[in-house]
Phi, psi and omega in degrees: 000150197254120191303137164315132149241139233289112179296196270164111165003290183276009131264357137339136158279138184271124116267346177198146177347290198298326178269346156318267159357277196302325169293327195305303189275008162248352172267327163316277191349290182321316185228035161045048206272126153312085176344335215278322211255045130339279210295141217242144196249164205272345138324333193080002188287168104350097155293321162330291207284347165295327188254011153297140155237122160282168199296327182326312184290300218280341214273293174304348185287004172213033158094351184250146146330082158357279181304356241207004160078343194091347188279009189258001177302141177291201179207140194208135180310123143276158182206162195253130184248146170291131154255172193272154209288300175331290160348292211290318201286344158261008162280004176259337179279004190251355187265001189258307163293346144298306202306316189287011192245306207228012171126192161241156183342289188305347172271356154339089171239032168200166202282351211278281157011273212280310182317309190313309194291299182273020156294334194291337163352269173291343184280352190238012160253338182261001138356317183261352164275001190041067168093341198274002180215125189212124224271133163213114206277118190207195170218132163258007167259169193277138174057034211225086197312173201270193201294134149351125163066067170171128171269092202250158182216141230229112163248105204269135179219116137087028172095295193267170182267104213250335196216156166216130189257148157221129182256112183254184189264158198293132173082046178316149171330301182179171183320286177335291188295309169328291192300305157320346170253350183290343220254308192308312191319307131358282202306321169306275187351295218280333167314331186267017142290270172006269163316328168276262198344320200263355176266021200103354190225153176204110158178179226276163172226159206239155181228112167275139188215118179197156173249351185097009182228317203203115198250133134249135183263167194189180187203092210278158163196126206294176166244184181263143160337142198080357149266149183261189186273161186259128165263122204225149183286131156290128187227148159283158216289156163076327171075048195308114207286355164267029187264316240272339161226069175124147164230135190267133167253139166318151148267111151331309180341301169280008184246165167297319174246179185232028177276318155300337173302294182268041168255318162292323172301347199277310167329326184263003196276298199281346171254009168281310154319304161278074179204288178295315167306347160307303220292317164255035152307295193303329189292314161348301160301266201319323174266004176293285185342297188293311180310306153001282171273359191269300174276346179289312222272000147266032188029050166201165161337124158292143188284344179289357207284319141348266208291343163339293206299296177341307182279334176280315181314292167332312160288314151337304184296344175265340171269005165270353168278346164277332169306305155339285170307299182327329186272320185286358210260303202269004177262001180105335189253104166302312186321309197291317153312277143349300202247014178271280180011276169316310172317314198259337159299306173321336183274322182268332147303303174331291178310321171291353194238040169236336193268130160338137167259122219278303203225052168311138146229091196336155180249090201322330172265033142283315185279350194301164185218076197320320193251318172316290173307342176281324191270000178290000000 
C-alpha cells in the first residue's frame, strides 16, 4: 500500500475565520509579506502599489523638474523660537526614561522604537497648546495602510490638518530612496489639502520629515486655481549649504558626553516649535477666515468671531517674542532672554484661552487627591 504523503498547509480546509487567519499569518512569515499590501481597493486589487509614487510622478504636481532632483525647490525661513530652559530639561529627563525601556537610538531595530525614544519632544511641546493642537495619527490617502519603516502623525487645529510629522527609521539608504520617501511626503502633503478643502478650509500645510537625529521641514501650500500647488524646502536665514538636508543632531552613541547632543538637540526642539506655532497660526487664520463666510452667508457676526480675533493676536505676539529671545539669546544676554520667553508663553496662553477649545478633554490629574491616594 502506498503511504500517504503529508499534506501541505494549504491544504488544511479554510472552514472557519480562525483557520483562515492562521494560514493568512503563516504565509506572511513564510514569504515577509507587508501587512499594507493586504489592503484591497474596491476592485480586490491590492492597493499599495497605486499609492507608491516615485519621485519622477510626484514631483510636477507641485511644480519641480524630476531630473533636477529636488535642487530646483523653492524655499520659506525657518526660525528657532526659545522654550524655557526647564521645559527642554524635561524632555531630555523623559528621553532618558525612553532610553531605559527601549535603548539608545543605535540599539533600534524598528521605527516604533526610535518614535518612542524622541516622543517627549512633541509631548511636552505640544503641550503648551493646550487642547489647541491634537495629534491624529492616520493616513490620509484612501486605502492605503501607512508606509513600511515610517511613522506618521496628522496634527489637527480647529478642525483642519495644519502640521503633519513623519518619523521614518534611522539611516535612509542613499539620495534615490531620500526622493522617494520626499515624493510620498508630496503625496501625504497633498492628500491632507484634499480633506481640508472638502471641509472648508484652506491653508498651508507644514512637514517635519526627521528619523530623530536630522530634521527636515517643508510646506505644502495649495495654489489659485489652474495651478499647482507649491512645495517649499525650510531653510535658515542665508541658507547654510551644510543645512540643505537637514539639521542634525549628533549620536551620542559615539561620543565621550552626551552633552553635543544636547546642545543640538535644543536646537532642533526650538525649530520644531516655531514650526508648530506657524503652523497653528495658520490654523488660526483659516478658521477666522471659515468664520468669516460663515456669517456673511447667514448674514450676521459669528458670536465666536471676538475671540478669533484675540487668540491670533495674541499668537503672533508670542511667536515674535519667542523669536525675539532667540535673537537675545545669540547676542548673549540670557536674563533678557529668559524673561522675553515667559513674556511670549503668556501671549500664547492668552491666546489658547481666547480661542473655543476644539479637543477639550477632562484631565486626568485634575480630580487627584492627595489623601485618598496615599490611603489607595
Amino acid at each position: 500500500m502506498t503511504s500517504k504523503r503529508p499534506r501541505s498547509d494549504s491544504s488544511y480546509p479554510l472552514d472557519t475565520p480562525e483557520a483562515a487567519l492562521d494560514t493568512i499569518r503563516r504565509l506572511r512569515r513564510r514569504f515577509n509579506i507587508d501587512p499594507a499590501m493586504l489592503k484591497d481597493d474596491a476592485s480586490g486589487s491590492a492597493s499599495r502599489k497605486s499609492h507608491i509614487l516615485t519621485y519622477a510622478q510626484a514631483a510636477p504636481r507641485v511644480g519641480l523638474e524630476p531630473t533636477r532632483e529636488l535642487r530646483d525647490i523653492g524655499t520659506f525661513e525657518i526660525h528657532r523660537s526659545r522654550i524655557p530652559t526647564d521645559l527642554f530639561r524635561s524632555i531630555v529627563v523623559d528621553m532618558d526614561i525612553m532610553l531605559v525601556q527601549y535603548g539608545a537610538p543605535i540599539e533600534h531595530g524598528t521605527e516604533e522604537a526610535t518614535s518612542r525614544f524622541f516622543s517627549p519632544i512633541f509631548n511636552h511641546l505640544v503641550k503648551l497648546f493646550n487642547f489647541m493642537l491634537r495629534n491624529k495619527p492616520e493616513t490620509m490617502i484612501d486605502g492605503r495602510i501607512g508606509m513600511q519603516n515610517r511613522i506618521e502623525y496628522f496634527f489637527r487645529t480647529f478642525g483642519a490638518v495644519a502640521l503633519l510629522c513623519i518619523e521614518m527609521k534611522l539611516k535612509v539608504g542613499n539620495d534615490v530612496e531620500r526622493l522617494g520617501i520626499i515624493a510620498q511626503v508630496i503625496a501625504e502633503c497633498d492628500g491632507c489639502n484634499v480633506k481640508n478643502s472638502s471641509a472648508d478650509y484652506s491653508l498651508p500645510i507644514h512637514c517635519i520629515f526627521t528619523d530623530g537625529l536630522t530634521y527636515e521641514f517643508f510646506k505644502f501650500e495649495k495654489k489659485p486655481k489652474n495651478s499647482n500647488p507649491s512645495f517649499l524646502r525650510g531653510c535658515f536665514s542665508g541658507d547654510p549649504v551644510h543645512l540643505r538636508h537637514g539639521l542634525n543632531v549628533p549620536d551620542y552613541s559615539f561620543m565621550e558626553t552626551t552633552l553635543p547632543f544636547i546642545l543640538q538637540l535644543r536646537c532642533a526642539c526650538e525649530t520644531v516649535f516655531d514650526i508648530m506655532l506657524s503652523a497653528y497660526i495658520e490654523g488660526l487664520k483659516a478658521y477666522h477666515v471659515h468664520s468669516e463666510e460663515w456669517g456673511r452667508k447667514h448674514g450676521s457676526k459669528r458670536p465666536s468671531l471676538d475671540g478669533w480675533d484675540r487668540a491670533l493676536q495674541s499668537a503672533d505676539r508670542a511667536l515674535a517674542a519667542f523669536r525675539e529671545a532667540e535673537v537675545q539669546r545669540k547676542d548673549g544676554d540670557l536674563d533678557a532672554a529668559d524673561a522675553t520667553t515667559d513674556q511670549a508663553l503668556l501671549a500664547l496662553q492668552e491666546s489658547t484661552g481666547a480661542a473655543p477649545t476644539f479637543y477639550g478633554s477632562r484631565l486626568i490629574m485634575k480630580d487627584w487627591d492627595e489623601v485618598e491616594v496615599r490611603k489607595a
